[in-house]
DOPA-877251 format. One record per residue (C-alpha): residue number from 0; residue in three letters; x, y, z negated. Coordinates in pm, whole numbers, plus 50000, padded with zeros to 5 digits. Layout:
BEGIN
<num->NUM	residu->ala	u->X	v->Y	w->Z>
...
END
This chain:
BEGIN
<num->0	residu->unk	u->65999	v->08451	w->45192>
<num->1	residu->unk	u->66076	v->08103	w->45356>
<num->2	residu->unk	u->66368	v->07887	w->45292>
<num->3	residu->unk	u->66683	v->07917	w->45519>
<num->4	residu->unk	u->66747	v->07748	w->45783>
<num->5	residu->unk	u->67033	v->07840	w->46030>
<num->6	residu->unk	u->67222	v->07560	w->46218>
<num->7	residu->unk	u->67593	v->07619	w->46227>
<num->8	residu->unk	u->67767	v->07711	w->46477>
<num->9	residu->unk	u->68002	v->07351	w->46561>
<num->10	residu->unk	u->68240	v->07609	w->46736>
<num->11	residu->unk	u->68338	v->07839	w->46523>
<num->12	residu->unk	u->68637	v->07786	w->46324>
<num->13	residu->unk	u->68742	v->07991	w->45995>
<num->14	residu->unk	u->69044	v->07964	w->45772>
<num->15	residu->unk	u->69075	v->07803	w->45485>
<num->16	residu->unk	u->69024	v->08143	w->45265>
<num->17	residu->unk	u->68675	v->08181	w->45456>
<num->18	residu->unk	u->68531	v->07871	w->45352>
<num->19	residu->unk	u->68359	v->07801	w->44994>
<num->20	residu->unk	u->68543	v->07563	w->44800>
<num->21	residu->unk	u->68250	v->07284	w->44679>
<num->22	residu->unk	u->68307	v->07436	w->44330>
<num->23	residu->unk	u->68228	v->07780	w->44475>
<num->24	residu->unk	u->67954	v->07678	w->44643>
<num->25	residu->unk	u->67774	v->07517	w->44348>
<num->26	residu->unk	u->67840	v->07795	w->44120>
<num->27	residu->unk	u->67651	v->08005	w->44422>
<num->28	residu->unk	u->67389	v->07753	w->44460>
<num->29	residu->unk	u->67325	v->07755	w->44040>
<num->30	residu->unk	u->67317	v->08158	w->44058>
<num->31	residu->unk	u->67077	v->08110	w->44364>
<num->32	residu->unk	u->66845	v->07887	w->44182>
<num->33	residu->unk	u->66859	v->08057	w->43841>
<num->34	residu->unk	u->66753	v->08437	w->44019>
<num->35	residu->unk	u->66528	v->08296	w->44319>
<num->36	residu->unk	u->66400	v->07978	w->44239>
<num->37	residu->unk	u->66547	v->07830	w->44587>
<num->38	residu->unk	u->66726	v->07466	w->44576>
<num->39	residu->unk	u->67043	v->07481	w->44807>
<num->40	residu->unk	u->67176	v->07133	w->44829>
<num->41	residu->unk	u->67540	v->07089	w->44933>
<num->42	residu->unk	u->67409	v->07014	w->45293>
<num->43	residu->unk	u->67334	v->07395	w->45286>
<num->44	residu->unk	u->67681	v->07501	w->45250>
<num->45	residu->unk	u->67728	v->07596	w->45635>
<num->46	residu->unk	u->67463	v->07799	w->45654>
<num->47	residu->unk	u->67524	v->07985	w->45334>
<num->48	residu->unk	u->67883	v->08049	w->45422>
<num->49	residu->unk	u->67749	v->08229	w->45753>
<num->50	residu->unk	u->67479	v->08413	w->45562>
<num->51	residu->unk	u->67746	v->08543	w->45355>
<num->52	residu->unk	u->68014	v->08613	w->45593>
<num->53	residu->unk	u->67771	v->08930	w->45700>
<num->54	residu->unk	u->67818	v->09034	w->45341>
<num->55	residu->unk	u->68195	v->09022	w->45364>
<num->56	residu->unk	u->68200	v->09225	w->45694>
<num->57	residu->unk	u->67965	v->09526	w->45540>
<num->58	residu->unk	u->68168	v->09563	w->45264>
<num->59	residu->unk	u->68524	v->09556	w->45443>
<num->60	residu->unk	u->68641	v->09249	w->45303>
<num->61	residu->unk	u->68862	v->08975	w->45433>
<num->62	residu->unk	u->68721	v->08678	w->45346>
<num->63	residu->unk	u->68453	v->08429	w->45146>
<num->64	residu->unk	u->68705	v->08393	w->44887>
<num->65	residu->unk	u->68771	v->08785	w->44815>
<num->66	residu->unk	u->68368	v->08788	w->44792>
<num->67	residu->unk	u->68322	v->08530	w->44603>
<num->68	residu->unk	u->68631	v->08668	w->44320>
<num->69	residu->unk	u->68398	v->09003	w->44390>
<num->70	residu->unk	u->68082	v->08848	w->44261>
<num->71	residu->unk	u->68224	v->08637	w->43951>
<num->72	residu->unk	u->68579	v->08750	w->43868>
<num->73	residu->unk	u->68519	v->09133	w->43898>
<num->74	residu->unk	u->68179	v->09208	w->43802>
<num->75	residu->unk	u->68047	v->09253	w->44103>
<num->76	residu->unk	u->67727	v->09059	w->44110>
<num->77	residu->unk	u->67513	v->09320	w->43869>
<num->78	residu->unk	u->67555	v->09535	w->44195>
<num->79	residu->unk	u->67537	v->09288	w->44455>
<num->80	residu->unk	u->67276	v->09067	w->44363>
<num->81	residu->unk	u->66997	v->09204	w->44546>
<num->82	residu->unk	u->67199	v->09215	w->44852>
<num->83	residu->unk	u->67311	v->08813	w->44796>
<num->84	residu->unk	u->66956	v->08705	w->44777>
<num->85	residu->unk	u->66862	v->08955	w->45086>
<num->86	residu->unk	u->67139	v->08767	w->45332>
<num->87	residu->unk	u->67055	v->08412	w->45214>
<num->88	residu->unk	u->66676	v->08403	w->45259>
<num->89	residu->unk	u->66509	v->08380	w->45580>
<num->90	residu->unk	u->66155	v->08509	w->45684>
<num->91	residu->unk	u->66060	v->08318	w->45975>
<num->92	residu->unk	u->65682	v->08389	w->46075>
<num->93	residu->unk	u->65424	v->08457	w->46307>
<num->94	residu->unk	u->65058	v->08636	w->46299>
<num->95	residu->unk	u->64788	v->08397	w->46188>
<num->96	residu->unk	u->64979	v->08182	w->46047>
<num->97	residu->unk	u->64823	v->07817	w->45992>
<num->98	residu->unk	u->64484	v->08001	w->46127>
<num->99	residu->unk	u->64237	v->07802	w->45936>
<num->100	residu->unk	u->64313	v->08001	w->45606>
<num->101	residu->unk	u->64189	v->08330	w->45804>
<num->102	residu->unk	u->63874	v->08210	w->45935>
<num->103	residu->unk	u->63814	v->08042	w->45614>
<num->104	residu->unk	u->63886	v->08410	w->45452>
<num->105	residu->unk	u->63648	v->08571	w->45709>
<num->106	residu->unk	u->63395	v->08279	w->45753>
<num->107	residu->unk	u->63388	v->08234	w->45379>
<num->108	residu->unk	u->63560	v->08419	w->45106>
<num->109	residu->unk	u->63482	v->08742	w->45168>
<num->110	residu->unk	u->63119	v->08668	w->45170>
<num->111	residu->unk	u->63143	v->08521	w->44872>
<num->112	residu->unk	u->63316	v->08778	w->44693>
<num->113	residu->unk	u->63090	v->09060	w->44868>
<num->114	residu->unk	u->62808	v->08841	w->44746>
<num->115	residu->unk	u->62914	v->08774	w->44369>
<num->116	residu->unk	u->62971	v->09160	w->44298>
<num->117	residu->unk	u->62899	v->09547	w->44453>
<num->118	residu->unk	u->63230	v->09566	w->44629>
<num->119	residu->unk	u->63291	v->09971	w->44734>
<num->120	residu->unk	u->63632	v->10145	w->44742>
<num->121	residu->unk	u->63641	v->10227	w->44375>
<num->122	residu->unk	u->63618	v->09846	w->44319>
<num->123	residu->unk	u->63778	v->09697	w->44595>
<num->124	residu->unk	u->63840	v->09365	w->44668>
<num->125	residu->unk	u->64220	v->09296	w->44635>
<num->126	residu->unk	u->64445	v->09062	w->44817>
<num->127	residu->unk	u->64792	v->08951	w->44678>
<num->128	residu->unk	u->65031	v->08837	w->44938>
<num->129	residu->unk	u->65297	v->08689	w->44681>
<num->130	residu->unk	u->65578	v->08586	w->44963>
<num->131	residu->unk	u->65496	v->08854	w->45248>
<num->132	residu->unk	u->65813	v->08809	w->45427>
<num->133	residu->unk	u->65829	v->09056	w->45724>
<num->134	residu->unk	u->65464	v->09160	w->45654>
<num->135	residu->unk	u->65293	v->08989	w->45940>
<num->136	residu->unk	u->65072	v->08769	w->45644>
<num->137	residu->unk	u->64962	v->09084	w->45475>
<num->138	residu->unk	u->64885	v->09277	w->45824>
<num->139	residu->unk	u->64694	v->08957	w->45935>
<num->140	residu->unk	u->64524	v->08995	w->45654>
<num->141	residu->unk	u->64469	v->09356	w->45668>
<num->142	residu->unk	u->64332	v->09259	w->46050>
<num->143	residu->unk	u->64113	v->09005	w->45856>
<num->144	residu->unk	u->63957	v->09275	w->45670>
<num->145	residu->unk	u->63948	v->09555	w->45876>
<num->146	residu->unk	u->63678	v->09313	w->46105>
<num->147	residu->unk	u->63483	v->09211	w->45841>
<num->148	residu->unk	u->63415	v->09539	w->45729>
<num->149	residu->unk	u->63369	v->09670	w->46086>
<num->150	residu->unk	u->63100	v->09408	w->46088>
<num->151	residu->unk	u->62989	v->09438	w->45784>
<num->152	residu->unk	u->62979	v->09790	w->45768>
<num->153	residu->unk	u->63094	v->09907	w->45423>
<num->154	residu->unk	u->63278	v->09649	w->45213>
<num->155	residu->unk	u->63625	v->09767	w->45121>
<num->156	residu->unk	u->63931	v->09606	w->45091>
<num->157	residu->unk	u->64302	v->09637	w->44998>
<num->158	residu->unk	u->64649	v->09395	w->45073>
<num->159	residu->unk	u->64913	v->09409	w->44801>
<num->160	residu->unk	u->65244	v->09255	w->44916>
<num->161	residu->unk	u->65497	v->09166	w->44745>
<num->162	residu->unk	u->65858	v->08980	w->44844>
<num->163	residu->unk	u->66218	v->08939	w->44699>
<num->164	residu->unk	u->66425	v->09056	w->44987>
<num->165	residu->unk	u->66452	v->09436	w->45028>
<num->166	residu->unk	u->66539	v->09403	w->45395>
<num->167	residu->unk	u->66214	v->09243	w->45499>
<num->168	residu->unk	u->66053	v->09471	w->45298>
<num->169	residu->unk	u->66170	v->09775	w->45529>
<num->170	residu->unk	u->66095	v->09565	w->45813>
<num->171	residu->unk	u->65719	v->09500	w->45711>
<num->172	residu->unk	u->65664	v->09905	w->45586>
<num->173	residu->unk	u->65790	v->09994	w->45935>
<num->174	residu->unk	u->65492	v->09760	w->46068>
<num->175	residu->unk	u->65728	v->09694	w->46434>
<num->176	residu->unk	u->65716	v->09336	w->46572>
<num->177	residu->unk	u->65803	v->09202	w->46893>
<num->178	residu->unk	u->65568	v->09026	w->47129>
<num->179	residu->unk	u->65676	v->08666	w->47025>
<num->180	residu->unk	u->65600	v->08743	w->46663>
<num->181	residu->unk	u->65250	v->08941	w->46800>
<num->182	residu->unk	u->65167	v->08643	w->47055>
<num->183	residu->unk	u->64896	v->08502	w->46853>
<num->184	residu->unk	u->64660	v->08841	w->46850>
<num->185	residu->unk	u->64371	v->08813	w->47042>
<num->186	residu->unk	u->64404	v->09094	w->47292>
<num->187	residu->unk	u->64087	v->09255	w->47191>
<num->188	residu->unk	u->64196	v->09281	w->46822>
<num->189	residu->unk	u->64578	v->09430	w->47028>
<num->190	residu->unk	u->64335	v->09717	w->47105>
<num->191	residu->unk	u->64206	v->09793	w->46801>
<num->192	residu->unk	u->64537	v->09712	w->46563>
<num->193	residu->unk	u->64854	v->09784	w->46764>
<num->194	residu->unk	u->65040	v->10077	w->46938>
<num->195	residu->unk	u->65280	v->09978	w->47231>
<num->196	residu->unk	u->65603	v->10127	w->47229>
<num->197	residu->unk	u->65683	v->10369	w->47516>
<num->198	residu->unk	u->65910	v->10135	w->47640>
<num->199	residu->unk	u->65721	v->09899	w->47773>
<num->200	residu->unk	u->66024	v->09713	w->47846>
<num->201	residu->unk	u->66100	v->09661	w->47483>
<num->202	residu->unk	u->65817	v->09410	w->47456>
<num->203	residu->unk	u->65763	v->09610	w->47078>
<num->204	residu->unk	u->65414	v->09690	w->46900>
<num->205	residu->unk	u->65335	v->09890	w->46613>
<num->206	residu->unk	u->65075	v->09839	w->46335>
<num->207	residu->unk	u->64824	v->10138	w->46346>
<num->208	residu->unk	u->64838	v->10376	w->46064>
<num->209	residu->unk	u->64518	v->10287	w->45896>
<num->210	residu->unk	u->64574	v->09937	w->45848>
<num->211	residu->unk	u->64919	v->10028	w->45731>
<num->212	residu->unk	u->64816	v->10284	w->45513>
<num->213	residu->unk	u->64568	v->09920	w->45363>
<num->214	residu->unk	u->64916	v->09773	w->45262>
<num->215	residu->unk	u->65129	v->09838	w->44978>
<num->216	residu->unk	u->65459	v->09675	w->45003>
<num->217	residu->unk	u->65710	v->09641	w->44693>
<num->218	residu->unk	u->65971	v->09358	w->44578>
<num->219	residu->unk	u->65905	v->09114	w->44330>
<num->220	residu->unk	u->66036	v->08797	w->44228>
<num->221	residu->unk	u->65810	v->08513	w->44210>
<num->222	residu->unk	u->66093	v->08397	w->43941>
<num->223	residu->unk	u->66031	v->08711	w->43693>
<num->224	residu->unk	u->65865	v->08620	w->43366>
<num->225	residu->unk	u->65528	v->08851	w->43449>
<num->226	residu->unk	u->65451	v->09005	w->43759>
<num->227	residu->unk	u->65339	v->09417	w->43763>
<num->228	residu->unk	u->65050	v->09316	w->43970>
<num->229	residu->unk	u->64685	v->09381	w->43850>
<num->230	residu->unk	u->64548	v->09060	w->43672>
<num->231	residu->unk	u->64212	v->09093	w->43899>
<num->232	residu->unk	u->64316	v->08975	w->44256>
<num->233	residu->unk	u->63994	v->08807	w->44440>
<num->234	residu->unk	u->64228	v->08631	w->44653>
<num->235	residu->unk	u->64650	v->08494	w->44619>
<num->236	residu->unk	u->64811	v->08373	w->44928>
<num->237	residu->unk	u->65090	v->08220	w->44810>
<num->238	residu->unk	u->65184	v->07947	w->45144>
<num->239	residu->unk	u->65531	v->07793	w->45208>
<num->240	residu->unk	u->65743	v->07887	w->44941>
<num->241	residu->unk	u->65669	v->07675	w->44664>
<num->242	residu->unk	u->65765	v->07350	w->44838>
<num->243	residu->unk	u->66168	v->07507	w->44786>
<num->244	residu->unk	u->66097	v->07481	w->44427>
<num->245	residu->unk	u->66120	v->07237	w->44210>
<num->246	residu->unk	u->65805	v->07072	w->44065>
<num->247	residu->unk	u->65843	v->07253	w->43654>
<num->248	residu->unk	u->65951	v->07623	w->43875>
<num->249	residu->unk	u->65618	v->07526	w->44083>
<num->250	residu->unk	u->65394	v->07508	w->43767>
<num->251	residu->unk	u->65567	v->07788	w->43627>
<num->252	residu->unk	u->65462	v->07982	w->43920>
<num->253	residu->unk	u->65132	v->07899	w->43992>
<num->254	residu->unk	u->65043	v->07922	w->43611>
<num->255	residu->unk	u->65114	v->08310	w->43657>
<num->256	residu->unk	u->64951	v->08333	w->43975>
<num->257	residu->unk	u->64654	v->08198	w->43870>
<num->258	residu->unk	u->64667	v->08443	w->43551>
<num->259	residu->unk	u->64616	v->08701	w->43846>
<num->260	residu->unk	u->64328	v->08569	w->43950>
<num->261	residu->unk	u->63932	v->08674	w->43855>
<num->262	residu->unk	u->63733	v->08411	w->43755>
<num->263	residu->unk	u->63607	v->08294	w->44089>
<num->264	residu->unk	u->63932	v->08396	w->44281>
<num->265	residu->unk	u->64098	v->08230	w->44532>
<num->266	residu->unk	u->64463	v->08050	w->44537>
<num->267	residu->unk	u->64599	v->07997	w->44912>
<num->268	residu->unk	u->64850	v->07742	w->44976>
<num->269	residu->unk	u->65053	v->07642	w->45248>
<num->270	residu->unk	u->64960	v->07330	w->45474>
<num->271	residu->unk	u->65232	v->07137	w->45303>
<num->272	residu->unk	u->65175	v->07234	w->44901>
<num->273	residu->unk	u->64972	v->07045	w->44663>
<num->274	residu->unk	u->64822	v->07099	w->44281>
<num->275	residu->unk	u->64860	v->06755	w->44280>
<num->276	residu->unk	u->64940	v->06660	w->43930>
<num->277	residu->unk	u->64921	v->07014	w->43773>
<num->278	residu->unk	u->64687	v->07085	w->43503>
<num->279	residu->unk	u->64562	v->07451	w->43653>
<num->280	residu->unk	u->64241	v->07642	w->43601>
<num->281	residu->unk	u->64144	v->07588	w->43968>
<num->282	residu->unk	u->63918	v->07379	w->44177>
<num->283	residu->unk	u->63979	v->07261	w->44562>
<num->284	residu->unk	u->63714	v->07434	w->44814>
<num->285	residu->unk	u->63886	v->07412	w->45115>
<num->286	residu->unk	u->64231	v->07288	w->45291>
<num->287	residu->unk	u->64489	v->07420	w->45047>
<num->288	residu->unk	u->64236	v->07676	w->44899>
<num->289	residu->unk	u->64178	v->07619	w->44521>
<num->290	residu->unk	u->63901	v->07860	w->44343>
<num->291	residu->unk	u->63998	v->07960	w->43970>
<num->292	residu->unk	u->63731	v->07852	w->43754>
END
């Protein structure tokens, strides 16, 4: 999941009944914090009155203000919540993301854990993608694997991914991209990974079935006070999400992560997060790549 970040449309006008009031908004922003862990700062209010505008039209409303009575005045946000969070996060992302983490998993990590233990399918090694997004971090993963082992020739290994929007979610099981998103493949690992739609026109690629079938997508909320992950992960890539949080949410967060760890795991950051400051059960071996100790 990565943090919105529409630009608003300077020529669109609404009426005054679909606008938030700045009370409205903050009591939004609060409920957004509290449930996601995301920091919407009054310069945010565009974009989240957009966001939610979809909301309004799906359920055959009039405006922001009959949603927002709908949410708080009637109940409505036991129902709705999921559907809130889905229209006001963002997933933004490419394959390969910041590449140096994958060759660093490839080069390094996977050799290591192959080295420290018998790895075989009944004792796998496991990968936690903890924001997944759309799904293109777990299948570059997946890709990440599926070579090694075709290398290696018998180490196993299986993605869990795991997100808080439902919508992405269906997006990433369905494993369909367009060629923007799939520009950074290497066109021999195109081959070997990805089915081309029949229209060519559409410019759309598939995932194949077997590294789909590696994946197993489900929502969670990085927010919740445990997650129903196993507690044995060999490696967490957790990159570009915690820098929306603030700094007590981040330890929060990472404290549980690295209770998901092995002794010996590996934590992935994003480019732009730091430890810096926390008192966690991790060392630095790379860029952004902390081992549990």
């Amino acid at each position: 999941m990565n943090q919105p970040n529409d630009q608003p449309n300077q020529q669109t006008w609404y009426g005054s009944d679909d606008q938030l009031t700045k009370k409205q908004f903050a009591r939004l922003a609060s409920f957004i914090h509290d449930y996601s862990g995301i920091k919407m700062p009054p310069s945010k209010l565009t974009m989240v009155e957009g966001r939610l505008r979809r909301r309004v039209r799906a359920l055959g409303m009039a405006s922001l203000s009959e949603y927002y009575d709908y949410l708080f005045e009637q109940g409505g946000l036991a129902s709705e919540e999921v559907n809130l969070i889905d229209v006001i996060t963002t997933n933004k992302t490419e394959f390969f993301r910041e590449p140096e983490h994958f060759k660093f998993l490839s080069e390094k990590l996977l050799p290591s854990i192959v080295a420290s233990r018998q790895v075989s399918t009944r004792n796998p090694i496991k990968i936690w993608s903890a924001a997944a997004s759309t799904g293109v971090e777990a299948y570059t993963i997946a890709i990440v694997l599926a070579e090694f082992e075709r290398v290696r020739l018998g180490s196993a290994g299986i993605v869990f991914a795991t997100d808080i929007s439902t919508e992405v979610l269906q997006v990433a099981q369905a494993g369909i991209y367009p060629a923007d998103v799939l520009s950074p493949i290497s066109a021999d690992l195109r081959a070997r990974y990805l089915m081309r739609a029949k229209d060519r026109a559409s410019g759309l690629s598939r995932i194949v079935p077997e590294l789909r079938a590696r994946v197993t997508f489900s929502r969670l909320n990085l927010m919740d006070s445990a997650y129903s992950l196993d507690r044995d992960m060999d490696v967490i890539f957790c990159r570009n999400i915690l820098i929306y949080f603030e700094r007590h949410t981040q330890h929060d967060v990472l404290s549980k992560l690295c209770a998901h760890l092995r002794p010996g795991g590996y934590l992935i950051l994003g480019h732009s997060e730091s430890l810096n400051g926390f008192d966690l059960p991790v060392r630095p071996v790379g860029t952004t790549v902390f081992c549990r100790t």
